[in-house]
C-alpha positions in Angstrom: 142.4 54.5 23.7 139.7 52.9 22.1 136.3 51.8 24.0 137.3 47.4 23.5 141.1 48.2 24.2 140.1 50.2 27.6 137.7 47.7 28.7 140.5 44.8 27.6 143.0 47.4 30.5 140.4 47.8 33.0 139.6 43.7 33.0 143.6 42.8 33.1 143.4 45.5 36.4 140.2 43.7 37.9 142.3 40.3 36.9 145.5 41.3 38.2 144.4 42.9 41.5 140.8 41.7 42.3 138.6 44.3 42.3 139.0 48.3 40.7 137.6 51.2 41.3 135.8 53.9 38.6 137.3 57.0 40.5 140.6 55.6 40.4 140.7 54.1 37.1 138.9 57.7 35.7 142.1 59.2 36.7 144.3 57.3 35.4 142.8 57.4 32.2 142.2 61.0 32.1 138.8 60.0 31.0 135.0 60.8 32.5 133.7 58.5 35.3 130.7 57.8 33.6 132.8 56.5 30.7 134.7 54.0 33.1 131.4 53.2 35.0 129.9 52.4 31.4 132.7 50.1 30.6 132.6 48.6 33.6 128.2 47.8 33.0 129.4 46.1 29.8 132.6 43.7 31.1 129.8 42.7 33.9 127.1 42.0 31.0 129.6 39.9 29.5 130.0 37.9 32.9 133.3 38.8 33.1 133.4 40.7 35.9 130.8 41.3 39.1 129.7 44.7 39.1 130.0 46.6 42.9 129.0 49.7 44.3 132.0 51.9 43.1 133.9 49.3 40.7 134.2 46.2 40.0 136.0 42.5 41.5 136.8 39.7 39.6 134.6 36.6 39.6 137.1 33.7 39.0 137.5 31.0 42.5 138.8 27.9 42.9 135.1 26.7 42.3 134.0 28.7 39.5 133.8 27.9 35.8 132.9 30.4 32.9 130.7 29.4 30.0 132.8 29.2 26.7 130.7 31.9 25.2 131.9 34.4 27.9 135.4 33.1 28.2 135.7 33.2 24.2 135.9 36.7 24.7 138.9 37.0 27.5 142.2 38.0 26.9 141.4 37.4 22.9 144.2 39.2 21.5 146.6 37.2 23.8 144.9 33.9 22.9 144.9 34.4 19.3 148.9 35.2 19.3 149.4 31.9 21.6 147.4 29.9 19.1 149.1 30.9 16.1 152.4 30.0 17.9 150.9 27.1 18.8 149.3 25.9 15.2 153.4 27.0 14.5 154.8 23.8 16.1 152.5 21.5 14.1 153.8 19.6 11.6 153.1 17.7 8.4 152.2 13.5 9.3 151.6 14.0 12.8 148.8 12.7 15.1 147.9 15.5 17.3 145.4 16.0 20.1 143.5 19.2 20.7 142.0 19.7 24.2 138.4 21.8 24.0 138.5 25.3 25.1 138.8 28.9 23.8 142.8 29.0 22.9 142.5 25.2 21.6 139.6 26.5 19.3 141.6 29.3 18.1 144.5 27.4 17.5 142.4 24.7 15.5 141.7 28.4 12.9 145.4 28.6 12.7 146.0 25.3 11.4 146.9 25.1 7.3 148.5 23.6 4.8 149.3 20.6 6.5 149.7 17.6 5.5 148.7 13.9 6.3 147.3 15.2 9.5 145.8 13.2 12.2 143.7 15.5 14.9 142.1 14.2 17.6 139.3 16.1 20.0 137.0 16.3 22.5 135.6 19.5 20.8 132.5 19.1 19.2 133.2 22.6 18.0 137.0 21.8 16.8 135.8 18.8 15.2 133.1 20.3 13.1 135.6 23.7 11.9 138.4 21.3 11.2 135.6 18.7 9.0 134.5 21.1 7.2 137.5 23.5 6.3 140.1 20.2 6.3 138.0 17.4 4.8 141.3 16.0 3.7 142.7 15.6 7.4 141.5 12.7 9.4 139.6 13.9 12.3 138.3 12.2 15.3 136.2 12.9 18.5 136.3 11.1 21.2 133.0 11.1 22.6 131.9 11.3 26.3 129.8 13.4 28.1 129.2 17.3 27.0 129.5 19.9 29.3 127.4 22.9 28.3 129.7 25.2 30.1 132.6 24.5 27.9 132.0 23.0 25.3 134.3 19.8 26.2 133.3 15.7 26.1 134.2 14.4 29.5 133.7 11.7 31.8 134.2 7.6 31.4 133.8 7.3 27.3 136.5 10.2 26.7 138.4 9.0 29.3 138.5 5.7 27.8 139.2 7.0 24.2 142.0 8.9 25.5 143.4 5.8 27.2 143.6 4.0 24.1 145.6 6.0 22.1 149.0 7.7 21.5 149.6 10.8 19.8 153.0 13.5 19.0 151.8 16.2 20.5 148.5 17.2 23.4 147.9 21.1 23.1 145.7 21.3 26.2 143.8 24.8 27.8 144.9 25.7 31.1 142.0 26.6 34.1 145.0 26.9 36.6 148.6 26.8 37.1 151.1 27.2 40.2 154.4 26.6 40.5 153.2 24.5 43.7 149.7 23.7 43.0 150.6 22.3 39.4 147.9 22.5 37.1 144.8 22.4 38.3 141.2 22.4 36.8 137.5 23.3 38.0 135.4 20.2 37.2 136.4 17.2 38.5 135.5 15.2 35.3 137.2 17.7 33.1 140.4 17.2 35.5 140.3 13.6 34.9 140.0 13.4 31.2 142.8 16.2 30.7 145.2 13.7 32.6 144.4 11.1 30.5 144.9 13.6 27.4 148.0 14.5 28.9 149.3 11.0 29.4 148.7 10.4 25.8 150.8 12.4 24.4 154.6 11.9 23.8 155.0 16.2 24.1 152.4 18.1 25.8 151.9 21.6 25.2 150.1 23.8 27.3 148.6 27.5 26.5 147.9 29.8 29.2 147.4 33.3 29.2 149.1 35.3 31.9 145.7 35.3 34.2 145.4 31.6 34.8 149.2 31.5 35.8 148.9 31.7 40.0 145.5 30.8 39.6 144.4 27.6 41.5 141.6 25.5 40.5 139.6 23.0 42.9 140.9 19.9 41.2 144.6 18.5 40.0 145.2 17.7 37.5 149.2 17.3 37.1 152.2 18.8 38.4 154.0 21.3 36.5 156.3 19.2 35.3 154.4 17.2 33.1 155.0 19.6 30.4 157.2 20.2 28.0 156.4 23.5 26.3 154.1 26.1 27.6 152.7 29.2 25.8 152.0 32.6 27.0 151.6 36.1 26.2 154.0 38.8 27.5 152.3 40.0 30.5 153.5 36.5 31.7 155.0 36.6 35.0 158.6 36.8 35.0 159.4 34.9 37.9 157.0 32.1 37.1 158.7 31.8 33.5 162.2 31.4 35.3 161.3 28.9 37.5 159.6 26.8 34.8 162.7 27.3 33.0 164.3 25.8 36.0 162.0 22.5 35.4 163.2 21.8 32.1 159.7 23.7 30.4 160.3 25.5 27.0 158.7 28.9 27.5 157.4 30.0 24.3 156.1 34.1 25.2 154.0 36.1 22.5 
């Protein structure tokens, strides 16, 4: 096993179960401590995991938001395969919205040979790659309030552009989702402008990688059932993509 595929196993452990530990994950491995304990210096470097005496424990709460340059780099594999599947269901004349975020970016790549496309963002990042590799597309930001964290235009302005207009399809990022909960985001403005993204939008279409599903987030945002098709990877739990199933939701697993 490679040195990025090990550290992508040991941070789906720390995801999955909370915290690890070097001894344990050493043996499973059948690799050298030091190896593990190594890997485990560099996932915490990252900020994507806290390092502890032994191991390691996951830093995601209900309160607590990565920057986009560290969550970029998180489940990556998984998020390029839901974007392409994603970028899959878009088609030629339609006005679409892409929500800022790591898997929205991503699928924005995927995008090509399209055309008469309308795509609407509150990416400054989206908006700039799409510009410059799609001049022929018509592309629109919405303005608002830039969070540094993730990249995203929030607050009253984006609300109100999002308000104000109707679109096919809303690919939004996912910070949280529960079968009770709903889905549920860490910044209160981001929470409110994904609403209004998600109101917008005659099909909304949601991609999550399996370690934001059973995840809750501080704020709702909108209960499950506000979407129509929702994208995952195949470590997906099964039981959560049943009862989705249940709700009417087109699970689309990569």
């Amino acid at each position: 096993m490679l040195g990025e595929e090990r550290r992508e196993y040991i941070l789906s452990l720390i995801n999955k179960t909370g915290s690890v530990n070097a001894i344990d994950i050493a043996k499973t491995l059948d690799i050298s401590e030091t190896t593990i304990r190594r890997d485990l210096n560099k996932l915490a470097q990252k900020g994507l995991a806290k390092r502890t005496y032994g191991g390691a424990i996951n830093i995601d709460s209900v309160g607590h938001e990565l920057k986009f340059e560290v969550q970029k780099e998180k489940f990556i594999v998984e998020k390029k395969k839901i974007a392409l599947a994603a970028a899959g269901l878009v088609e030629d004349g339609d006005v679409i919205l892409i929500e800022a975020g790591t898997t929205g970016y991503q699928t924005a790549l995927n995008i090509k040979n399209k055309r008469q496309l309308t795509i609407i963002t509150n990416s400054c990042d989206i908006a700039s790659f799409m510009g410059k590799n799609n001049p022929h597309y018509n592309i629109i930001l919405s303005g608002g309030i830039l969070s540094t964290y993730t990249h995203s235009l929030v607050g009253p302005i984006a609300d109100w552009a999002f308000n104000n207009i109707n679109v096919d399809k809303a690919f939004i990022g996912i910070s949280g989702i529960d079968i009770k909960k709903g889905i549920t985001s860490v910044d209160l403005a981001e929470a409110q402008t994904k609403k209004n993204i998600m109101n917008s939008a005659k099909k909304v279409i949601a991609l999550c990688d399996h370690s934001k599903i059973g995840h809750i987030a501080m704020n709702f945002v909108a209960p499950i059932k506000s979407i129509d098709i929702f994208i995952t990877d195949s470590e997906a739990d099964k039981d959560f993509l049943e009862k989705i199933g249940e709700l009417g939701i087109t699970a689309v697993v990569k």
